[in-house]
SEVO-26897 format. One record per residue: residue number from 1; chain; x, y, z of N, C-alpha, C in turn. Coordinates in pm, whole numbers, plus 50000, padded with zeros to 5 digits. Each point is the difference from the previous one (the first is absolute). Layout:
! SEVO-26897
{pos = NUM	unit = A	n_east = X	n_north = Y	n_up = Z	ca_east = X	ca_north = Y	ca_up = Z	c_east = X	c_north = Y	c_up = Z} .
...
This chain:
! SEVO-26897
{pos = 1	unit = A	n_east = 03479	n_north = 22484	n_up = 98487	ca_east = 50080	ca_north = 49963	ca_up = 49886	c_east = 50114	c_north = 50099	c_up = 49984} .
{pos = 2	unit = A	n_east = 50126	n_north = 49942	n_up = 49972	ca_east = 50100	ca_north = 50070	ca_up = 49965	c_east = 50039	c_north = 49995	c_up = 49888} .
{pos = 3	unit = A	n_east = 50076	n_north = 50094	n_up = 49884	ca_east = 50002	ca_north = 49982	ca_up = 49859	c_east = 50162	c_north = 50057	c_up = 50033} .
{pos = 4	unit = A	n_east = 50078	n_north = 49944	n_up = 49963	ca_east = 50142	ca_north = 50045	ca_up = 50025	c_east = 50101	c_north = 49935	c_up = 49846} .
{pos = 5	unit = A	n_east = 50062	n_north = 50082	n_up = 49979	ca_east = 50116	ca_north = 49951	ca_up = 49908	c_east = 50067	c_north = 49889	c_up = 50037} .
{pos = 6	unit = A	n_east = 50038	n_north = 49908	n_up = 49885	ca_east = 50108	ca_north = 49891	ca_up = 50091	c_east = 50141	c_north = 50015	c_up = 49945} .
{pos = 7	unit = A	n_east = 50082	n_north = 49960	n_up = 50049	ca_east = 50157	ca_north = 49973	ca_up = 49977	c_east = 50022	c_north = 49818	c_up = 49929} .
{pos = 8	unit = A	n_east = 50081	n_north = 50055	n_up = 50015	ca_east = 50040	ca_north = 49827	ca_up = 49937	c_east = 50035	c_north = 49930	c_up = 50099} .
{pos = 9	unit = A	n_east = 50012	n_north = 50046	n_up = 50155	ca_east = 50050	ca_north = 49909	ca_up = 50101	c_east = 49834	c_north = 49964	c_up = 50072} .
{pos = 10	unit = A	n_east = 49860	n_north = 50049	n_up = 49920	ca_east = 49877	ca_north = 49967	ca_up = 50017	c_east = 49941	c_north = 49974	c_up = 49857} .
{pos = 11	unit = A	n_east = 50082	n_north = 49915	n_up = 49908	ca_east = 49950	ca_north = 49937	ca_up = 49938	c_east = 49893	c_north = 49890	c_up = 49997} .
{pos = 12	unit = A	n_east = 50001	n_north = 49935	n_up = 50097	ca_east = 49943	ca_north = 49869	ca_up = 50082	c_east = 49855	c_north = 50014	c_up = 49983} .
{pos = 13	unit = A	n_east = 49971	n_north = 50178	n_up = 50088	ca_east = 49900	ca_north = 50026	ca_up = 50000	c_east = 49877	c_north = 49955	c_up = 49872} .
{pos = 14	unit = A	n_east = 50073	n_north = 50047	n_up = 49927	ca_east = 49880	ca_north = 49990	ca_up = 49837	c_east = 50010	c_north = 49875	c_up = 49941} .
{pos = 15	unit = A	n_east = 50125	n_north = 49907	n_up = 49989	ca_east = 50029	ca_north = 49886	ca_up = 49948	c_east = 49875	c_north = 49919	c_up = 49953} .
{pos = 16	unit = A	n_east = 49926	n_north = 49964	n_up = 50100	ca_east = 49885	ca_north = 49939	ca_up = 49964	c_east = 49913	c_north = 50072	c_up = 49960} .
{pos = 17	unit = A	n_east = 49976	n_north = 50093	n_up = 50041	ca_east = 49893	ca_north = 50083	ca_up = 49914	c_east = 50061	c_north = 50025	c_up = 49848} .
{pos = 18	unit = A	n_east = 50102	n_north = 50017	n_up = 49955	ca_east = 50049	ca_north = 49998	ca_up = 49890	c_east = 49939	c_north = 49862	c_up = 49922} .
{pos = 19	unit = A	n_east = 50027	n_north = 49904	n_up = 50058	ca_east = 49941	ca_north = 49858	ca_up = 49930	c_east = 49895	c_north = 49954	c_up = 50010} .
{pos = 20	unit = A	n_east = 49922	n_north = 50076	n_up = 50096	ca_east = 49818	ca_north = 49993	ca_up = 49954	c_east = 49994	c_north = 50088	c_up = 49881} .
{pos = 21	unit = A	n_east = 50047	n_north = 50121	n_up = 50007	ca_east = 49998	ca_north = 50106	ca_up = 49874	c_east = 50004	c_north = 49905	c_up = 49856} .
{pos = 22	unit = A	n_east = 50129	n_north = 49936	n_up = 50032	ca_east = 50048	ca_north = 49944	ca_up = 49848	c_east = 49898	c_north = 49869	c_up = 49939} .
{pos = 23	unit = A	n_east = 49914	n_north = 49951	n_up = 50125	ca_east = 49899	ca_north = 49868	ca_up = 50020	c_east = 49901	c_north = 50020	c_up = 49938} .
{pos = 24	unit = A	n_east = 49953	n_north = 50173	n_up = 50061	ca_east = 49845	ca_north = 50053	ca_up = 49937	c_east = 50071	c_north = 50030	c_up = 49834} .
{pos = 25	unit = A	n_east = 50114	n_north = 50018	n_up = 49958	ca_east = 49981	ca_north = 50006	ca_up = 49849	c_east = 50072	c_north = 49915	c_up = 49958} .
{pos = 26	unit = A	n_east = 49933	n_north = 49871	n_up = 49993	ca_east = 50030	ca_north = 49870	ca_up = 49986	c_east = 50115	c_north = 49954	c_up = 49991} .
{pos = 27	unit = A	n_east = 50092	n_north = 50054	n_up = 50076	ca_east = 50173	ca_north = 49955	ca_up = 49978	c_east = 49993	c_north = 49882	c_up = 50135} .
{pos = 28	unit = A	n_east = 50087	n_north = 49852	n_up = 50007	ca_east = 50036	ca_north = 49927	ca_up = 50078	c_east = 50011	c_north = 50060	c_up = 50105} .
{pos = 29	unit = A	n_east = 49988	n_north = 49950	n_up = 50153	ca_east = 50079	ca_north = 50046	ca_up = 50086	c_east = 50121	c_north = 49967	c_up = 50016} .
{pos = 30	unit = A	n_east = 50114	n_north = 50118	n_up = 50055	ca_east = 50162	ca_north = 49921	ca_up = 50009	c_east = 50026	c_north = 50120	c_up = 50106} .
{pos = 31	unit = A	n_east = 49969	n_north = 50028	n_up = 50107	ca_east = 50047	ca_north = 50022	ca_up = 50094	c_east = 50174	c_north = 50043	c_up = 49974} .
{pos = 32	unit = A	n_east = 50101	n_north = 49958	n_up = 49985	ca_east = 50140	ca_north = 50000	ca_up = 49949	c_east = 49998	c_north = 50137	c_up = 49916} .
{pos = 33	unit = A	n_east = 49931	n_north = 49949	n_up = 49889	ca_east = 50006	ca_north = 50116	ca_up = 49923	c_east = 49925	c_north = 50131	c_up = 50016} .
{pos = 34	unit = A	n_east = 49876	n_north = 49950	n_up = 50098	ca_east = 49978	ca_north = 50150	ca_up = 50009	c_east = 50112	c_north = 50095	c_up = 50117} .
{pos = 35	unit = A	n_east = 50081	n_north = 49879	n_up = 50084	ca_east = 50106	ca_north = 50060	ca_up = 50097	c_east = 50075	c_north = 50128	c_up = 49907} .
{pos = 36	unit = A	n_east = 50052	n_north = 49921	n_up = 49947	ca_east = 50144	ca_north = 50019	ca_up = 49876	c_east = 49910	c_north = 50130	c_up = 49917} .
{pos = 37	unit = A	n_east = 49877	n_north = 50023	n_up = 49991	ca_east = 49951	ca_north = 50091	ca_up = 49876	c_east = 49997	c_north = 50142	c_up = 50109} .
{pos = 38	unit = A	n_east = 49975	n_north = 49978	n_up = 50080	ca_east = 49951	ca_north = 50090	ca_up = 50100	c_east = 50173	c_north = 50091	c_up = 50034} .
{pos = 39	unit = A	n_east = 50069	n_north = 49900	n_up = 50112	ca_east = 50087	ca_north = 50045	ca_up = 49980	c_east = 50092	c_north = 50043	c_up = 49909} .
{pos = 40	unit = A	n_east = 50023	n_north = 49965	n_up = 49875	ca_east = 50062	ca_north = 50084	ca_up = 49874	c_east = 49944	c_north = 50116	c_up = 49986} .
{pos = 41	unit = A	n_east = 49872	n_north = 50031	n_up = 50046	ca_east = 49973	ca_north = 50138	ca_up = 49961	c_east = 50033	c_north = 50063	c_up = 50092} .
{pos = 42	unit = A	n_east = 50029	n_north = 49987	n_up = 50144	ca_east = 50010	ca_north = 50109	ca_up = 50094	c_east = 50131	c_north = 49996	c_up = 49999} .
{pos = 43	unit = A	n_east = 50032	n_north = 49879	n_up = 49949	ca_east = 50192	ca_north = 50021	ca_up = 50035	c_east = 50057	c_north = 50081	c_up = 49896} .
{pos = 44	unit = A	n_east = 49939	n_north = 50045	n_up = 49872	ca_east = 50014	ca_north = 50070	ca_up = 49896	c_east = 49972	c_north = 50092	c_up = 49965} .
{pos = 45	unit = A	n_east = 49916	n_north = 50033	n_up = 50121	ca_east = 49939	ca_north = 50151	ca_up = 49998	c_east = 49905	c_north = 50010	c_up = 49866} .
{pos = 46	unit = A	n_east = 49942	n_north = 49883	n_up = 49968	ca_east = 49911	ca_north = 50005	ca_up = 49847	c_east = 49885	c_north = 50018	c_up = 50044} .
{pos = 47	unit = A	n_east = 49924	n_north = 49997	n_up = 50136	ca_east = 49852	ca_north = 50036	ca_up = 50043	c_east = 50004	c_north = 50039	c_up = 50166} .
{pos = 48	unit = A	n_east = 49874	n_north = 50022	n_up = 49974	ca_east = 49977	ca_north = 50050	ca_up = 50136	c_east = 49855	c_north = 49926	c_up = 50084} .
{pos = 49	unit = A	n_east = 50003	n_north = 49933	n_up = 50108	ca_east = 49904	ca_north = 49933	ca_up = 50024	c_east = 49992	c_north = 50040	c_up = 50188} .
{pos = 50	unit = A	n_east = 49810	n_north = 49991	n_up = 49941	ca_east = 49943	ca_north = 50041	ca_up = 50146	c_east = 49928	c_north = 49882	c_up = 50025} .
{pos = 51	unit = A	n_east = 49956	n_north = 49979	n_up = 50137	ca_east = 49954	ca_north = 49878	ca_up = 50037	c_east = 49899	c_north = 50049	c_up = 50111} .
{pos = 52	unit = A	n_east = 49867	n_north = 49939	n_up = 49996	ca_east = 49893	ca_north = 50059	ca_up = 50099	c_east = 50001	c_north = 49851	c_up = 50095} .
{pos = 53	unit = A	n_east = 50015	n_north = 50087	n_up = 50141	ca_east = 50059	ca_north = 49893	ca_up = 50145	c_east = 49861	c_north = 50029	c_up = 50039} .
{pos = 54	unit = A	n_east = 49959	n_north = 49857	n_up = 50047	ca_east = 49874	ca_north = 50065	ca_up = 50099	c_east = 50039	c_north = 49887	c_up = 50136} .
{pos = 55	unit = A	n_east = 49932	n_north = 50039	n_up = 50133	ca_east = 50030	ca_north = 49943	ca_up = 50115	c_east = 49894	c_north = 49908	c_up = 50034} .
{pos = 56	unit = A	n_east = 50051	n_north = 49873	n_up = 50016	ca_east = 49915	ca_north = 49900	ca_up = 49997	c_east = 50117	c_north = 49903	c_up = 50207} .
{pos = 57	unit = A	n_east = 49953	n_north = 50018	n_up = 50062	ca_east = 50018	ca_north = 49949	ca_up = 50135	c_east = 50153	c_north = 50025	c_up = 50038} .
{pos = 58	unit = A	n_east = 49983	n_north = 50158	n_up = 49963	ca_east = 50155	ca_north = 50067	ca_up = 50052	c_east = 50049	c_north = 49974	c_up = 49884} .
{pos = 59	unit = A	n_east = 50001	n_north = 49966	n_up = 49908	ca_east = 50132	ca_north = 49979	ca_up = 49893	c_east = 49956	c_north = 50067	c_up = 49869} .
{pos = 60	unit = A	n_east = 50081	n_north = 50068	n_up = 49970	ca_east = 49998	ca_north = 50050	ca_up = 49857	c_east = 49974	c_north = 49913	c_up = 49854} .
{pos = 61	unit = A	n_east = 49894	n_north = 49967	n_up = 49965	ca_east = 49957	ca_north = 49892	ca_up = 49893	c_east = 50022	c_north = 50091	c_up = 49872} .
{pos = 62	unit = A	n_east = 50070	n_north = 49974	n_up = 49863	ca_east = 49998	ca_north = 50026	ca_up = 49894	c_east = 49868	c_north = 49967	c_up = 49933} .
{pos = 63	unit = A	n_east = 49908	n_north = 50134	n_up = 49938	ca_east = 49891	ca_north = 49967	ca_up = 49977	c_east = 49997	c_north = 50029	c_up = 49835} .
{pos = 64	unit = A	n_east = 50079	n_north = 50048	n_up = 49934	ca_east = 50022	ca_north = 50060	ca_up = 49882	c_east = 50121	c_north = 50071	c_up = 49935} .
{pos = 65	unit = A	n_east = 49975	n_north = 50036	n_up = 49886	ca_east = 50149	ca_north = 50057	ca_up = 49995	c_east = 50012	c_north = 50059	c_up = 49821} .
{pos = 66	unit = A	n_east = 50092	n_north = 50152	n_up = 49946	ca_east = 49977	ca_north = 50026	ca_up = 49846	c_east = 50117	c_north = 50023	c_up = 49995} .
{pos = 67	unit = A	n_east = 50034	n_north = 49966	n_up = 49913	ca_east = 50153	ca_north = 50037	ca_up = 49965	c_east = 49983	c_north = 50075	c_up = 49881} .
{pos = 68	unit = A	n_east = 50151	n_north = 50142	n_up = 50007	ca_east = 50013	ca_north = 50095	ca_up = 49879	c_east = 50023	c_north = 49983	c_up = 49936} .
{pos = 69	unit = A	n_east = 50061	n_north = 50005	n_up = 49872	ca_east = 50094	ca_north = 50056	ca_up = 49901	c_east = 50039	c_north = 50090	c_up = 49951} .
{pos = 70	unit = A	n_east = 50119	n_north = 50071	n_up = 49947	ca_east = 49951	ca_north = 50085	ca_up = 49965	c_east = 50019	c_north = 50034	c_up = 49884} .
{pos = 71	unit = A	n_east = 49937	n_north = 50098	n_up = 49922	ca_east = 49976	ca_north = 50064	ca_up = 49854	c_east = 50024	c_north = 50074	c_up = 49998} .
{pos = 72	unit = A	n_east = 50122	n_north = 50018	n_up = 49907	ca_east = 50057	ca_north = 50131	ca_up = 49945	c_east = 49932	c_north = 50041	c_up = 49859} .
{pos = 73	unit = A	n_east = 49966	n_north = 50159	n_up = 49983	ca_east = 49971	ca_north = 50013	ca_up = 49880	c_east = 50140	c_north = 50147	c_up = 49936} .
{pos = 74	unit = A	n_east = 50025	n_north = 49978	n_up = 49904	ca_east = 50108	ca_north = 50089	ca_up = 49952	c_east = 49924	c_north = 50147	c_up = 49957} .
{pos = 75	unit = A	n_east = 49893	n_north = 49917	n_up = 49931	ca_east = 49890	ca_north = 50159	ca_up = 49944	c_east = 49972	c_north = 50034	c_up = 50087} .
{pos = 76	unit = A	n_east = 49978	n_north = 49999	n_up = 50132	ca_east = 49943	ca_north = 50066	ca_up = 50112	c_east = 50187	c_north = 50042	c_up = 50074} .
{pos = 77	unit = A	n_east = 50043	n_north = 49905	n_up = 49989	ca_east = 50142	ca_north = 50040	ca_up = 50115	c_east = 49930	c_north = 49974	c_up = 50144} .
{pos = 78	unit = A	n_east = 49933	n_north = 49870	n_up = 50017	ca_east = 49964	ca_north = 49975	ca_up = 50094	c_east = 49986	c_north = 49882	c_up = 50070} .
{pos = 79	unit = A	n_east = 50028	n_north = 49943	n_up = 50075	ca_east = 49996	ca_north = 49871	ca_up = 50087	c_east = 49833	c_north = 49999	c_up = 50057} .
{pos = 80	unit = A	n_east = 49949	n_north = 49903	n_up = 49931	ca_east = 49857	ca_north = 49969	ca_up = 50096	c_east = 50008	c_north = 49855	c_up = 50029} .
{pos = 81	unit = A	n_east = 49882	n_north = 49978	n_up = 50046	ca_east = 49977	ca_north = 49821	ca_up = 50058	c_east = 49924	c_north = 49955	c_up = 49955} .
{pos = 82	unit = A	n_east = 50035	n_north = 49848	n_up = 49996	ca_east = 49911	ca_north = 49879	ca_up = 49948	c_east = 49940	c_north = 49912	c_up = 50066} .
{pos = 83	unit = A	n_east = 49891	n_north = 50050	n_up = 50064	ca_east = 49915	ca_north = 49884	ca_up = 50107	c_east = 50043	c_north = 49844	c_up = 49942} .
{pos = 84	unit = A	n_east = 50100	n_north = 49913	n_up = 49972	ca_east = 49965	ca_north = 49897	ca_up = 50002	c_east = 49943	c_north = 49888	c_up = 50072} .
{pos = 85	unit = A	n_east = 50068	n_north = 49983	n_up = 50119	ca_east = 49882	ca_north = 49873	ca_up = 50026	c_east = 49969	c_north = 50091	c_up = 50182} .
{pos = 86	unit = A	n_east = 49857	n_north = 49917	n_up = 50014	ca_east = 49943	ca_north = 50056	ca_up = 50067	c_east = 49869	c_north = 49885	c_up = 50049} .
{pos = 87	unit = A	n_east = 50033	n_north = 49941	n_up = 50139	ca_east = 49930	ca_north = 49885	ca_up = 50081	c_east = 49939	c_north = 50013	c_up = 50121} .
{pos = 88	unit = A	n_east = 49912	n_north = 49942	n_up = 50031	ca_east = 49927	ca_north = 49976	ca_up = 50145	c_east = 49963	c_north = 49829	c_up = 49972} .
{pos = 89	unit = A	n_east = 50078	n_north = 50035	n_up = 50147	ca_east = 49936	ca_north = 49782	ca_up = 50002	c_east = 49877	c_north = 50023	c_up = 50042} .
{pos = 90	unit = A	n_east = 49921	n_north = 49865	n_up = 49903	ca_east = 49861	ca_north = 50020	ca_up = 50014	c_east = 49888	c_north = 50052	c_up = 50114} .
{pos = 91	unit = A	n_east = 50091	n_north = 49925	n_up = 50151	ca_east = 49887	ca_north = 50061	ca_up = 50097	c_east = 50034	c_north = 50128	c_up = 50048} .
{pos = 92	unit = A	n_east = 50098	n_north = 50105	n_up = 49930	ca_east = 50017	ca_north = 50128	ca_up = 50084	c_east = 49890	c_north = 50027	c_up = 49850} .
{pos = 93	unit = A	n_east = 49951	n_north = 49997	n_up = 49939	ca_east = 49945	ca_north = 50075	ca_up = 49880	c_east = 49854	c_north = 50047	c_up = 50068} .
{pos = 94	unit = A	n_east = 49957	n_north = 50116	n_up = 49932	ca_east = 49877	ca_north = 50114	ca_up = 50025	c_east = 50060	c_north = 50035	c_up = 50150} .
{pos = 95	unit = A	n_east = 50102	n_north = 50051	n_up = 50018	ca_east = 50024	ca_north = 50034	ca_up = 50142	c_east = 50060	c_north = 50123	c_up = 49966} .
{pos = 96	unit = A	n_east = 50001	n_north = 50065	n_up = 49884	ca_east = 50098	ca_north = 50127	ca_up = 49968	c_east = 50178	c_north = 49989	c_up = 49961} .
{pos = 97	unit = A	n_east = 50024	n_north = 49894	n_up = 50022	ca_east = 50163	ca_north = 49994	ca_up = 50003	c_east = 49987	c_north = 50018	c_up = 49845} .
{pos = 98	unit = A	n_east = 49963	n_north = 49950	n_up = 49947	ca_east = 50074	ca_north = 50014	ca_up = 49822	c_east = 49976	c_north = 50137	c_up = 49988} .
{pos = 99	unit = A	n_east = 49934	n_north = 50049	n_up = 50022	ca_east = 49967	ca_north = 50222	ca_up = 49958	c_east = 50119	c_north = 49993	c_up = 50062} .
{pos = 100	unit = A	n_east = 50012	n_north = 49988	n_up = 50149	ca_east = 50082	ca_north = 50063	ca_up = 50120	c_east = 50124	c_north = 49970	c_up = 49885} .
{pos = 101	unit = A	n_east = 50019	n_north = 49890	n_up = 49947	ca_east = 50158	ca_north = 49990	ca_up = 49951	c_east = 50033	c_north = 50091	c_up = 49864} .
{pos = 102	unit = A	n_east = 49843	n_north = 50018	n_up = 49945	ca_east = 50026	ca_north = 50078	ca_up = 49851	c_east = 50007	c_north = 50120	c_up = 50079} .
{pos = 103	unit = A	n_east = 49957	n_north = 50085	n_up = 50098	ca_east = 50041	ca_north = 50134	ca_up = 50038	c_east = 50117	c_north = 50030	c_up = 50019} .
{pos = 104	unit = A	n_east = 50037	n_north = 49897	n_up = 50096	ca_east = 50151	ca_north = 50011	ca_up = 50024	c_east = 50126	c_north = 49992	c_up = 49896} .
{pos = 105	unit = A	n_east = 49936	n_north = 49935	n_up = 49910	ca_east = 50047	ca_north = 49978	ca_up = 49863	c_east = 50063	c_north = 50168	c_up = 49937} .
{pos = 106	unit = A	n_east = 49858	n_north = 50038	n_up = 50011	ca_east = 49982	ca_north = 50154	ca_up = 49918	c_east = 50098	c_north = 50110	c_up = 50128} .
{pos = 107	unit = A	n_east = 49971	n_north = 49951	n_up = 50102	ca_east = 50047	ca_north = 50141	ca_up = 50097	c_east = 50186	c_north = 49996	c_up = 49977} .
{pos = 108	unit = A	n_east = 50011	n_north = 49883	n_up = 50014	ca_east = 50168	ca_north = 49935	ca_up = 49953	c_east = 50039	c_north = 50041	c_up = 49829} .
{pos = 109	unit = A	n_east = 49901	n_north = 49991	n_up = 49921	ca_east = 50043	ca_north = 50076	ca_up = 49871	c_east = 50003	c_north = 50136	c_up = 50014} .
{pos = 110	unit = A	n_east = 49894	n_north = 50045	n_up = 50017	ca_east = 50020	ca_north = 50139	ca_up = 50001	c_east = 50130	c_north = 50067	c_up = 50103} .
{pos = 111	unit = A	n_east = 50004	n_north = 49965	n_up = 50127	ca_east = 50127	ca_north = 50033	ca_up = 50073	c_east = 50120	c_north = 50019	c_up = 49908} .
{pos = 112	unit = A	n_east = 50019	n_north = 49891	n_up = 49891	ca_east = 50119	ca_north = 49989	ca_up = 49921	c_east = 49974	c_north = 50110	c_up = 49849} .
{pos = 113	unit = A	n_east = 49890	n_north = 50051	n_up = 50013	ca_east = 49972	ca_north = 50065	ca_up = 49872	c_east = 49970	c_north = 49945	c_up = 49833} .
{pos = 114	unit = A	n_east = 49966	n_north = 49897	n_up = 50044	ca_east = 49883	ca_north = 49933	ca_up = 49919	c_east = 49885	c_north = 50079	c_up = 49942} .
{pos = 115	unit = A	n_east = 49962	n_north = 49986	n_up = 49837	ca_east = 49920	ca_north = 50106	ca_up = 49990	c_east = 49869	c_north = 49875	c_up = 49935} .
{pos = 116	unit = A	n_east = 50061	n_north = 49836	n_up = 50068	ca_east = 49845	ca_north = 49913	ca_up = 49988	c_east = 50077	c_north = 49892	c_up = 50032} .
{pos = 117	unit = A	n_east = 49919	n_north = 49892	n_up = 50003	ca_east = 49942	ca_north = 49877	ca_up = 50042	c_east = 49950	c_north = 49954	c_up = 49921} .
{pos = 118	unit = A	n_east = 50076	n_north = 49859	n_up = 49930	ca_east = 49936	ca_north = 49928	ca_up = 49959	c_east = 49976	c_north = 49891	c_up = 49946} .
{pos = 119	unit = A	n_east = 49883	n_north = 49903	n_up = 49984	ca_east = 50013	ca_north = 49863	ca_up = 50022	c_east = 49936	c_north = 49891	c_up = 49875} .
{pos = 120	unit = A	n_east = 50013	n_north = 49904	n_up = 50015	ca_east = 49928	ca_north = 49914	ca_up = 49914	c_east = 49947	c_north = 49883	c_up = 50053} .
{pos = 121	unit = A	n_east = 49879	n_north = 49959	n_up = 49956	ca_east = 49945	ca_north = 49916	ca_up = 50056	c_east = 49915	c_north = 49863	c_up = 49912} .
{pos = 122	unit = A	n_east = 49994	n_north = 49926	n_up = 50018	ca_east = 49901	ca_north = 49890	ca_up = 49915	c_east = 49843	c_north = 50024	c_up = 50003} .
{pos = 123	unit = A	n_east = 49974	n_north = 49995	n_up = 49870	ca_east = 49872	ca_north = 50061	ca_up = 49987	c_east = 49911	c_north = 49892	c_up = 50062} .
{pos = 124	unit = A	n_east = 50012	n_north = 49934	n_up = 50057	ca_east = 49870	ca_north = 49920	ca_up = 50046	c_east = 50042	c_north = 49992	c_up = 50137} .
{pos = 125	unit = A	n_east = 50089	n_north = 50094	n_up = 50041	ca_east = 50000	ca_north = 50089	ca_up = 50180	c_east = 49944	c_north = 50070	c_up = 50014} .
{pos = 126	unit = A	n_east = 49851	n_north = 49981	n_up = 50004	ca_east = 49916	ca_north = 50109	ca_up = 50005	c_east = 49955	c_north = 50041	c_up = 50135} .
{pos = 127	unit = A	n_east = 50040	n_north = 49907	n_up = 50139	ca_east = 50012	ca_north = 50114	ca_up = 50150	c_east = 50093	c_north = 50042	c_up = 49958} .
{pos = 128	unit = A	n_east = 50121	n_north = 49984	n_up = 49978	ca_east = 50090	ca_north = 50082	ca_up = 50013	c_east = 49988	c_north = 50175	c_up = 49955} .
{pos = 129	unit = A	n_east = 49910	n_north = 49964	n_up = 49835	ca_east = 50012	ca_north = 50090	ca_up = 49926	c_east = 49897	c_north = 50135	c_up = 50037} .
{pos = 130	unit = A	n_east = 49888	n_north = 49936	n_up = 50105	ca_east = 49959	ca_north = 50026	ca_up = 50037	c_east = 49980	c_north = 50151	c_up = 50144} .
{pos = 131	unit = A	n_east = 50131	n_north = 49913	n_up = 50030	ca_east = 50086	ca_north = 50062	ca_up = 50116	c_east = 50063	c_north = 50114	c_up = 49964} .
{pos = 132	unit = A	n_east = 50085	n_north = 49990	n_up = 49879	ca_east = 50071	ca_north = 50088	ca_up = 49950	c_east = 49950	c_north = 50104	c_up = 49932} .
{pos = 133	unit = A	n_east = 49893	n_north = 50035	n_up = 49953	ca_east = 49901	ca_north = 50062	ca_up = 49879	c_east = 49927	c_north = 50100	c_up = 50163} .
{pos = 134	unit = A	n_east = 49943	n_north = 49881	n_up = 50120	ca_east = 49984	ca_north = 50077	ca_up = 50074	c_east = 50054	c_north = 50126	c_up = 50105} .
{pos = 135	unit = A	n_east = 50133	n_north = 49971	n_up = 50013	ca_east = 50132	ca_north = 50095	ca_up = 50046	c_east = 50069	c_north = 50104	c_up = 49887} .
{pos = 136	unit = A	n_east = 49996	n_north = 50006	n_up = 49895	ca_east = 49996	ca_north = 50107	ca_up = 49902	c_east = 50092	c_north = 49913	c_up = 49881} .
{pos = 137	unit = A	n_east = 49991	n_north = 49918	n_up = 50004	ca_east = 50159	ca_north = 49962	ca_up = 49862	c_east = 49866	c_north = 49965	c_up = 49866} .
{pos = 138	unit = A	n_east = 50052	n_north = 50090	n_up = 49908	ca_east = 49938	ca_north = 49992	ca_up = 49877	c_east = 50010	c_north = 49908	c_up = 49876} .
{pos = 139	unit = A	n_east = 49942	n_north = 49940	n_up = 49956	ca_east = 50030	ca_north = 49887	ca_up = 49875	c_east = 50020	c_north = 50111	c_up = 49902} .
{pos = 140	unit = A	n_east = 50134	n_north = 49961	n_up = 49931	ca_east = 50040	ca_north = 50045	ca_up = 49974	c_east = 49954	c_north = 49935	c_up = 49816} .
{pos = 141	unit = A	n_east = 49963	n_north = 50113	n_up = 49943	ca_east = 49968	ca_north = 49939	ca_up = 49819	c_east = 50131	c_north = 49992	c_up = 49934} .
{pos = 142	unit = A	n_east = 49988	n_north = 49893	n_up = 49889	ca_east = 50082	ca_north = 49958	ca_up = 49924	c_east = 50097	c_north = 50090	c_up = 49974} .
{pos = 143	unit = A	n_east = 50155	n_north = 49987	n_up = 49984	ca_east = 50069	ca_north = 50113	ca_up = 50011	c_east = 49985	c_north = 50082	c_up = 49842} .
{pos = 144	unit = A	n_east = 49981	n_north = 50061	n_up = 49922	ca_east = 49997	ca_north = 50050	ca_up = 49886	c_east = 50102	c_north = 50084	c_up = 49975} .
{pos = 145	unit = A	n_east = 50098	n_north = 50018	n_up = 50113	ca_east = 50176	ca_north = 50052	ca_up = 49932	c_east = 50095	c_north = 49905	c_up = 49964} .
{pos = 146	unit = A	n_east = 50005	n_north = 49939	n_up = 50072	ca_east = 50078	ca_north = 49843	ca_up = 50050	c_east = 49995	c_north = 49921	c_up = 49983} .
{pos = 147	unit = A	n_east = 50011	n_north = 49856	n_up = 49961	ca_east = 49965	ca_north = 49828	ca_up = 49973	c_east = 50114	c_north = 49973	c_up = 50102} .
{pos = 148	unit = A	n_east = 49957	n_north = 49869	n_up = 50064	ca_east = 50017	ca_north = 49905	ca_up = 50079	c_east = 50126	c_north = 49865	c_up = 49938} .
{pos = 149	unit = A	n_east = 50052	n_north = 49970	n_up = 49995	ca_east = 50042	ca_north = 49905	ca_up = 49913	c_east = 50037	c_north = 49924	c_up = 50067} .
{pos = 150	unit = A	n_east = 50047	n_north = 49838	n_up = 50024	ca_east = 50075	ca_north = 49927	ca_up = 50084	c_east = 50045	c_north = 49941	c_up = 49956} .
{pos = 151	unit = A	n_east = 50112	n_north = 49934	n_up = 50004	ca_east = 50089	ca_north = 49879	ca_up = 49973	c_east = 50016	c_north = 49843	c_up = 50119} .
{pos = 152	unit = A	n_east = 49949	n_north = 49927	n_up = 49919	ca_east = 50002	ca_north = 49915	ca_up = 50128	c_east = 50160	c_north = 49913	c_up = 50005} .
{pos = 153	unit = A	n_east = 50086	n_north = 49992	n_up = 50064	ca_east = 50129	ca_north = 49940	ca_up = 50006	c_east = 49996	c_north = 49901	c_up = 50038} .
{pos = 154	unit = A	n_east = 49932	n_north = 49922	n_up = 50066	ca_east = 49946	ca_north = 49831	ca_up = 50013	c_east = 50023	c_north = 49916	c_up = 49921} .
């Protein structure tokens, strides 16, 4: 298995794995749009995405794939990352690629001086959560400095 950064001229690579991603959390499939979502971010320099290749009869098969974001905090004066999305098509799964991609995740933050990682998930992802609790990322308790607020623009 290879875990390599992509460019936007290897967008292709993740495309579909992007739209199983968006499938497992119940969004339509549209192929198109996951083209167009993918590339806006690399062409914008708004994330950073790795993709785990594994070799299936000489050819490099896209087996997964997490894309960054990133988080700035002002009280810190610091740029960290936002695990957002983060996939294995179903038959590469229990094979290590999803750790393999959250390490690489972390070795790529920290390189940049990241002082964390971090993600959100649906509470009834419980392999996932599973996964993550087991590699060190901590649930994090209710914030008690801070409130959350959202506006929905819809």
């Amino acid at each position: 298995m290879e875990i390599r950064q992509i460019n936007i001229l290897e967008a292709g690579l993740v495309t579909g794995l992007f739209d199983q991603y968006r499938i497992f959390y119940n969004q339509p499939s549209d192929l198109q749009k996951a083209q167009q979502f993918i590339a806006d971010r690399l062409n914008n320099n708004e994330s950073v995405i790795f993709a785990a290749l594994v070799k299936e009869n000489g050819q490099q098969i896209p087996a997964g794939f997490t894309q960054l974001y990133h988080k700035y905090s002002s009280m810190r004066a610091s740029k960290n990352w936002i695990l957002n999305d983060w996939f294995v098509a179903t038959v590469y799964r229990k094979q290590g690629i999803g750790e393999a991609l959250i390490q690489k995740a972390f070795e790529y933050s920290k390189a940049q001086g990241a002082g964390f990682v971090q993600l959100e998930t649906q509470v009834t992802n419980t392999n996932a959560q599973k996964l993550y609790e087991r590699i060190g990322f901590q649930l994090q308790p209710p914030d008690t400095e801070f409130l959350l607020y959202r506006y929905e623009l819809g």
